[in-house]
C-alpha positions in Angstrom: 20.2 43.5 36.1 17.5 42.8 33.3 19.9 40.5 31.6 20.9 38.5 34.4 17.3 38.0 34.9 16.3 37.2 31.8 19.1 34.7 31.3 17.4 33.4 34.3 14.5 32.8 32.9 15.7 31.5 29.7 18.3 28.8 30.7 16.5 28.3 33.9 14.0 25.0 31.9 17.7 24.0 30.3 19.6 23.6 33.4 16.8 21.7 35.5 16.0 19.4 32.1 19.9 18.2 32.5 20.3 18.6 35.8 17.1 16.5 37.1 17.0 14.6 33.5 13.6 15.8 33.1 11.2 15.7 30.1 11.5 19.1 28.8 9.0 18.2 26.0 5.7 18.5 28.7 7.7 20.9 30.6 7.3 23.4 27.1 3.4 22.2 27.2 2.9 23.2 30.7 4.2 26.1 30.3 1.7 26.5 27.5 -1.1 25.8 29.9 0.2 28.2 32.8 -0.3 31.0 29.8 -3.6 30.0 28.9 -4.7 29.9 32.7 -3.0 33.3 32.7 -5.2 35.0 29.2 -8.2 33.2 30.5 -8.2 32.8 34.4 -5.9 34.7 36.0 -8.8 36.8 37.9 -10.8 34.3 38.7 -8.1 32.3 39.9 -6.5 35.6 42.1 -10.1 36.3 43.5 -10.5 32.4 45.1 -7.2 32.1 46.4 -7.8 35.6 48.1 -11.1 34.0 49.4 -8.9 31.2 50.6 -6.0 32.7 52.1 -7.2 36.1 53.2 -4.6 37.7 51.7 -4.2 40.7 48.8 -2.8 39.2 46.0 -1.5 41.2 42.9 -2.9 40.1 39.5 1.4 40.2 38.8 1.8 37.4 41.3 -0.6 34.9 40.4 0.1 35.2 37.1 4.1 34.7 38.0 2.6 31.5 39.9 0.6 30.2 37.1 3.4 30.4 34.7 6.5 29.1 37.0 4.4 26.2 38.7 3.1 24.0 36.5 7.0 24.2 34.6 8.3 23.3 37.4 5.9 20.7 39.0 6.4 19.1 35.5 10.3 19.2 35.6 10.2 17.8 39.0 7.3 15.0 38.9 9.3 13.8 35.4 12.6 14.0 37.0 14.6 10.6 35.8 12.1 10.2 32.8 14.9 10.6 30.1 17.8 8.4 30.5 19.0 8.0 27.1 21.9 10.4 26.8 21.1 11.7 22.8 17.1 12.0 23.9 18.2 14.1 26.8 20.1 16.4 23.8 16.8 15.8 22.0 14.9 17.6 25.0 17.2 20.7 25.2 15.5 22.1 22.4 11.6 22.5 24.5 14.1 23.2 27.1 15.5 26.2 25.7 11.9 27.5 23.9 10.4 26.8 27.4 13.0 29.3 28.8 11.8 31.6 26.3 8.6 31.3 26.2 8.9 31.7 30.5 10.9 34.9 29.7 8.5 36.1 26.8 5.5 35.6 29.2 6.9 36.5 32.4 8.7 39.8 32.1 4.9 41.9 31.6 4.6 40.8 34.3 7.8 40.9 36.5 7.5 45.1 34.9 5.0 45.2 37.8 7.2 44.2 40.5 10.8 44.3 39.9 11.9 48.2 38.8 14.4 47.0 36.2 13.5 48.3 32.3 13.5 45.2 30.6 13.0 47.0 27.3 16.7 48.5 27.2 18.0 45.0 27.4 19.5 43.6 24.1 18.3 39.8 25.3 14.7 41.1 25.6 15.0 43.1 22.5 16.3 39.7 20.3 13.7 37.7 22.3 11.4 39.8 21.0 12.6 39.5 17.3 12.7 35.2 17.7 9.4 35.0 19.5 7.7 33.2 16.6 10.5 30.9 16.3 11.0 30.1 19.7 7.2 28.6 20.1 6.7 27.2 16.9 10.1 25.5 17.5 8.8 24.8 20.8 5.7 23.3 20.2 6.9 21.1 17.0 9.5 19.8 19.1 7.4 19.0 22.0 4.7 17.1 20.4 7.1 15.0 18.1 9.1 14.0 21.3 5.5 13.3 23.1 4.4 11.6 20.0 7.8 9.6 19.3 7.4 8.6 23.1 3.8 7.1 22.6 4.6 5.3 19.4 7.8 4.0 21.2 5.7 2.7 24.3 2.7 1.2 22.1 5.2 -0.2 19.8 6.8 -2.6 22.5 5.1 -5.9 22.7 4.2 -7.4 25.9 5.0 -11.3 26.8 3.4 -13.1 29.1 
């Protein structure tokens, strides 16, 4: 059961970058601001929305929220952004650290919920060991494809 979740989480980012020919590259960077709305703001942001819906919320389920959402909304909202065939190759690399990074950061979190022992699995074992790579890699490949995008766009001259 842990590995079918964590491949989940990890090819999850992969399969909606091709499927909805997304740009994986600010998917990777949102999910790098869901975890630093997490560190920072998770409280904060569970005690409002408590305020606001009237609801208990666990600390586990906003922080699940805060991670997923913003990767997703970005996915979505950039859905079609990437038509070139070899850039869409280009963007399964954030893809894939994206799914990483969602796994690395989610499953503390998904301990408090789901009763599955994530630290038997092998995947969550060799995630563990590639961490470093997977969001250095991550975030090199996301800002050169943000960058390369830019420099593409302000590179175009404009004719009147």
């Amino acid at each position: 059961m842990p590995e079918l979740i964590l491949a989940a989480l990890v090819a999850g980012p992969l399969i909606l970058t091709f499927l909805l020919k997304s740009n994986a590259a600010l998917g990777f960077l949102s999910l790098c601001a869901g975890s630093v709305l997490v560190t920072y703001a998770n409280t904060d942001i569970k005690n409002s929305l408590e305020q606001v819906v009237a609801d208990s919320l666990s600390n586990s389920a906003v922080a699940l929220g805060l991670l997923i959402i913003p990767l997703t909304l970005t996915l979505l909202l950039t859905r079609k952004s990437v038509t070139n065939k070899s850039t869409l190759l280009l963007h399964a690399v954030p893809a894939l650290c994206a799914g990483g990074l969602l796994a690395l950061s989610a499953v503390p979190f998904l301990n408090d919920t789901v009763q599955v022992d994530f630290a038997s699995s092998e995947i969550w074992l060799n995630l563990q060991k590639v961490q470093t790579l997977v969001i250095g890699a991550g975030a090199v490949t996301s800002l050169t494809l943000v960058w390369l995008s830019s420099l593409k766009r302000h590179g175009k001259k404009h004719h009147k």
